[in-house]
C-alpha positions as CSV (number, residue, x, y, z in Angstrom):
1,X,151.9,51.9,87.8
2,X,151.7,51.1,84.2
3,X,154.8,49.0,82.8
4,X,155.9,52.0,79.9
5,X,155.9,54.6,82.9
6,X,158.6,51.9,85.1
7,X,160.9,51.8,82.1
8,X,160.7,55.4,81.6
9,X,161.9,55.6,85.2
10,X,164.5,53.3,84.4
11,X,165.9,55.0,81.5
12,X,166.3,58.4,83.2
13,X,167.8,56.5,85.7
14,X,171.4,58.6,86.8
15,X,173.1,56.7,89.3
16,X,175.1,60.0,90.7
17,X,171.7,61.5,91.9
18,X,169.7,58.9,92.6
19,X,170.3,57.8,96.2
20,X,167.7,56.2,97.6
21,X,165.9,55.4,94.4
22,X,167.3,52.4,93.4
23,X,165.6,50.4,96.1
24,X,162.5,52.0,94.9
25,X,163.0,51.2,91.6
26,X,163.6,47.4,91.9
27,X,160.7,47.1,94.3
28,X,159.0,48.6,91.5
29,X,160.1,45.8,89.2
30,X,159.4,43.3,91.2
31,X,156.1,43.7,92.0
32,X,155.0,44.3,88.3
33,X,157.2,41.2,87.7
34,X,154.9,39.1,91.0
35,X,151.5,40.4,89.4
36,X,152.7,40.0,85.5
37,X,153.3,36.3,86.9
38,X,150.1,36.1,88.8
39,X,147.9,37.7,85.4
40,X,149.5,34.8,83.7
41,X,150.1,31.4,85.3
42,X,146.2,30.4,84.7
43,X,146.8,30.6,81.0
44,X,149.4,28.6,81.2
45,X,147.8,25.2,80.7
46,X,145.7,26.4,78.5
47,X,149.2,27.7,76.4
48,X,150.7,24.3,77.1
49,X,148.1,22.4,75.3
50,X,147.8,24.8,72.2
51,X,151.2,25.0,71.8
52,X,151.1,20.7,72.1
53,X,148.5,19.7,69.6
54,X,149.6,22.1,66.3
C-alpha cells in the first residue's frame, strides 16, 4: 500500500462508522512506519558522516 493512499484512508476516516477499522488502520501505519524504518537505517551512517564533516 502506497503511503498517499494510507493518509487518504485516514482522512475519510469517520469514527461513527468505522468499527472495526481502526485496528486496521493503525496496523496499517505501523507497518509502513517498521519498513519506512527498515528502507532507511542503512543510510544512516552514511547521513551521520555527511551531515558531520560540512
Amino acid at each position: 500500500m502506497q503511503i498517499n493512499s494510507l493518509f487518504r484512508e485516514i482522512h475519510e476516516y469517520d469514527a461513527a462508522a468505522i468499527g472495526g477499522r481502526e485496528k486496521m488502520l493503525r496496523d496499517k501505519i505501523r507497518e509502513r512506519a517498521d519498513h519506512l524504518y527498515d528502507v532507511t537505517l542503512p543510510w544512516r551512517g552514511m547521513i551521520n558522516f555527511l551531515y558531520e564533516s560540512t
